[in-house]
C-alpha positions as a printed Julia matrix, in Angstrom:
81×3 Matrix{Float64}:
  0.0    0.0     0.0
  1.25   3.32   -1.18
  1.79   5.82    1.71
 -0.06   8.33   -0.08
 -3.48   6.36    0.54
 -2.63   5.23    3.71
 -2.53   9.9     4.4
 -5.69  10.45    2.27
 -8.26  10.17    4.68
 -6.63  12.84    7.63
 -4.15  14.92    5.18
 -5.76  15.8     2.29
 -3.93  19.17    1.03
 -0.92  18.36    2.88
  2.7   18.25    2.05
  4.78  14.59    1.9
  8.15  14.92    1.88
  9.56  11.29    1.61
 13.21   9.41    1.45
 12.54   7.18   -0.88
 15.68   5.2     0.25
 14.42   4.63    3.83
 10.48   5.17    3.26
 10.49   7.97    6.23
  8.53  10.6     5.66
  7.63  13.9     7.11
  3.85  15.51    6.33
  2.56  19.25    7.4
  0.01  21.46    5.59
  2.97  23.96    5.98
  5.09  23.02    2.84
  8.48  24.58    4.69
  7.56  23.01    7.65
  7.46  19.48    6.7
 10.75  19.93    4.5
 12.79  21.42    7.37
 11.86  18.5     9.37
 13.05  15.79    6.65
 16.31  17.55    6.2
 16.8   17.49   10.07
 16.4   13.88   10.1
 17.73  13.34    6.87
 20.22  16.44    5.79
 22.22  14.49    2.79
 19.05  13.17    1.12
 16.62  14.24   -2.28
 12.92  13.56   -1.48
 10.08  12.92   -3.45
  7.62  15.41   -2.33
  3.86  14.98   -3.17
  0.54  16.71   -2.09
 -1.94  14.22   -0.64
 -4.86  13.97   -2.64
 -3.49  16.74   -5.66
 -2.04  15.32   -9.12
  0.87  17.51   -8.65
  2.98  19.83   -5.05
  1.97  22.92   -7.12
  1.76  24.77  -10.44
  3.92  27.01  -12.32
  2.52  30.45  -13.74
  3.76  32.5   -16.05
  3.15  36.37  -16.39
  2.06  37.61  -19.23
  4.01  40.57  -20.47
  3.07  43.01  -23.21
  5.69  45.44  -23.55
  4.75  49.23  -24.82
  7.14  51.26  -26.98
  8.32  54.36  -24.58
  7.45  57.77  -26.65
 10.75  58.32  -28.39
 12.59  54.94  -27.89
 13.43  53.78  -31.45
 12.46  50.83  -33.1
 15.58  47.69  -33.27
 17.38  47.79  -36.04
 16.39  45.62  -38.59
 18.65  42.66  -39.79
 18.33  43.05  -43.5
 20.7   40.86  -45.08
């Protein structure tokens, strides 16, 4: 049984940070929290790190930018060959 659905049922939305070499594991909803208790225990180590009950720990979002000319900047110079 995975650990993940052994957690479901009381940690739903929480942070797993697990050594995958010794199966400990450390879970908080606080994402820092959990992770700076794992490296106490386990300082030389690279965890897996899940969210109980999420397809993925987070998401990565991207800003939009739509850059204006300034009032008398000058347009690049073209690269006419």
């Amino acid at each position: 049984m995975r650990a993940e659905s052994r957690l479901e049922p009381d940690h739903h939305g929480e942070y797993v940070f697990l050594d995958v070499a010794t199966g400990d594991y450390e879970v908080d909803s606080d994402q820092l929290a959990a992770m700076a208790r794992a490296r106490a225990k386990h300082p030389d180590t690279v965890f897996y790190i899940v969210r109980v009950g999420y397809p993925a720990v987070g998401r990565i979002v991207t800003a939009r930018v739509h850059a204006k000319p300034r009032l008398g900047a000058s347009s690049p110079p073209s690269s006419a060959s």
